[in-house]
C-alpha positions as CSV (number, residue, x, y, z in Angstrom):
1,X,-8.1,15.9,-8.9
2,X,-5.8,17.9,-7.0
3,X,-4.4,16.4,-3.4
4,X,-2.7,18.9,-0.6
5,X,-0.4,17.7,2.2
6,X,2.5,19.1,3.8
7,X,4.0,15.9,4.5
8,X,2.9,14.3,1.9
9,X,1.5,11.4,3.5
10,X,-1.5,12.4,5.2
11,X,-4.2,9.1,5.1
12,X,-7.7,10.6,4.3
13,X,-5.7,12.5,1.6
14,X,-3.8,9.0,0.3
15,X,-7.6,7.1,0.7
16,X,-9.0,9.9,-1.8
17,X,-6.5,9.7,-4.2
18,X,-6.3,5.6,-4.3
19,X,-10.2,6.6,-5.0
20,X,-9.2,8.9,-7.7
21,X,-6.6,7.0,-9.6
22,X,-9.1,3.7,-9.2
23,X,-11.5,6.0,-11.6
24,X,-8.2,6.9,-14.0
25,X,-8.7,10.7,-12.6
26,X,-5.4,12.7,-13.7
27,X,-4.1,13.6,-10.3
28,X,-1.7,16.9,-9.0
29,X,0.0,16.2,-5.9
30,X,1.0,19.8,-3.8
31,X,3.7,18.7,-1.2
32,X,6.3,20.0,0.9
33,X,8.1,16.3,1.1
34,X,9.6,15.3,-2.0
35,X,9.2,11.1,-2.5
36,X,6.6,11.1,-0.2
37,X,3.6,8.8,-0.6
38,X,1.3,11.8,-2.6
39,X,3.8,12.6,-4.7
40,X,4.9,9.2,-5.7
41,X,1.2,8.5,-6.6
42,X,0.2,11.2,-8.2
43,X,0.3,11.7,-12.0
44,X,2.3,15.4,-11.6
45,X,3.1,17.6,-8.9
46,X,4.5,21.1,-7.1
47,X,6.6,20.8,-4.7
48,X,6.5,23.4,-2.3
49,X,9.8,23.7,-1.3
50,X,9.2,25.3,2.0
51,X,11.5,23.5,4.5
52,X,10.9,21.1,6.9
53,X,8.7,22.3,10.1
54,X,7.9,20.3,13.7
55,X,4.8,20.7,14.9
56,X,0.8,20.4,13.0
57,X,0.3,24.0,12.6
58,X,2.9,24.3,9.5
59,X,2.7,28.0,8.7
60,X,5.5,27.8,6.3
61,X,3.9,25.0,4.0
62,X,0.3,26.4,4.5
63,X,1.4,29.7,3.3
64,X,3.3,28.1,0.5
65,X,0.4,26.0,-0.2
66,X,-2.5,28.7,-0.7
67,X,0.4,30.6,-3.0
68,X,0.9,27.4,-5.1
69,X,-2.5,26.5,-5.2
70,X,-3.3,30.0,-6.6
71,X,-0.5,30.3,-9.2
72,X,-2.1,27.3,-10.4
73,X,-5.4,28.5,-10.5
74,X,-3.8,31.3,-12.7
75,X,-2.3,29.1,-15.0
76,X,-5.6,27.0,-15.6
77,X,-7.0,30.5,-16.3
78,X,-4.5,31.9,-18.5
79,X,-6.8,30.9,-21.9
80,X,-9.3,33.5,-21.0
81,X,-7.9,36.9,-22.1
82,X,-11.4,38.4,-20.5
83,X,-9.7,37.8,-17.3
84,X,-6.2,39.3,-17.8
85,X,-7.1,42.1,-16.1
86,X,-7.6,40.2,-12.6
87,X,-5.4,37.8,-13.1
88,X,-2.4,40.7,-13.5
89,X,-3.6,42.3,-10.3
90,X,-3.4,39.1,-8.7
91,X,0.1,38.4,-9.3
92,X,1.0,42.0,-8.5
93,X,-0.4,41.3,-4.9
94,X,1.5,38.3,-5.1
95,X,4.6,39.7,-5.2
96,X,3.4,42.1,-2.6
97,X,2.8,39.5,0.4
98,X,6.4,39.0,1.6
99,X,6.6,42.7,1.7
100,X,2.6,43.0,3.7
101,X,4.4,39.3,6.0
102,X,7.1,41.9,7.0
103,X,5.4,44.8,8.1
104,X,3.4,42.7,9.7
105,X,5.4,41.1,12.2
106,X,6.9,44.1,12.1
107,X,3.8,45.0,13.4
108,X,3.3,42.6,16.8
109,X,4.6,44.7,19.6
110,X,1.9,47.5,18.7
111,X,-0.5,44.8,18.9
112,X,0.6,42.9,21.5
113,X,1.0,45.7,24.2
């Protein structure tokens, strides 16, 4: 079972994975808060790494979050050669995004004005 929070202590999240762990479920914790709650209880982890933010709306760890979660998703996969072909354009948009980010904030005057 795989549990996301960005701080890493969010309580429906902690509720489900003291569910989890009470059926012995191998649990992934994906965090931005390292020694928080989740990733204390969870069997293994990835820490995001994507800097503390104030507010709810944390674009930084959600965008870190979706990247992580998918780079995961890849790895699971990587046993099926039948899907080497996606999974290679995948990464190469990947490693596109900062570059599509920039032009588009780049981008917000045009679209604000």
């Amino acid at each position: 079972c795989v549990f996301v929070s960005q701080s890493g202590e969010t309580k429906d999240t902690l509720e489900s994975l003291s569910y989890a762990k009470g059926a012995d479920a191998q649990t992934v914790g994906v965090v931005n808060v390292v020694g928080s709650e989740i990733s204390r209880q969870t069997s293994c982890g990835i820490h995001l790494n994507a800097g503390s933010e104030i507010g709810v709306a944390s674009t930084k760890a959600y965008t870190s979050q979706i990247v992580a979660l998918v780079m995961f998703a890849l790895q699971l996969s990587h046993d099926r050669c039948s899907k080497d072909v996606r999974r290679q354009e995948i990464l190469a948009a990947l490693h596109e995004m900062p570059y599509q980010i920039e032009s588009s904030i780049k981008r917000i005057d045009e679209v604000t004005l």
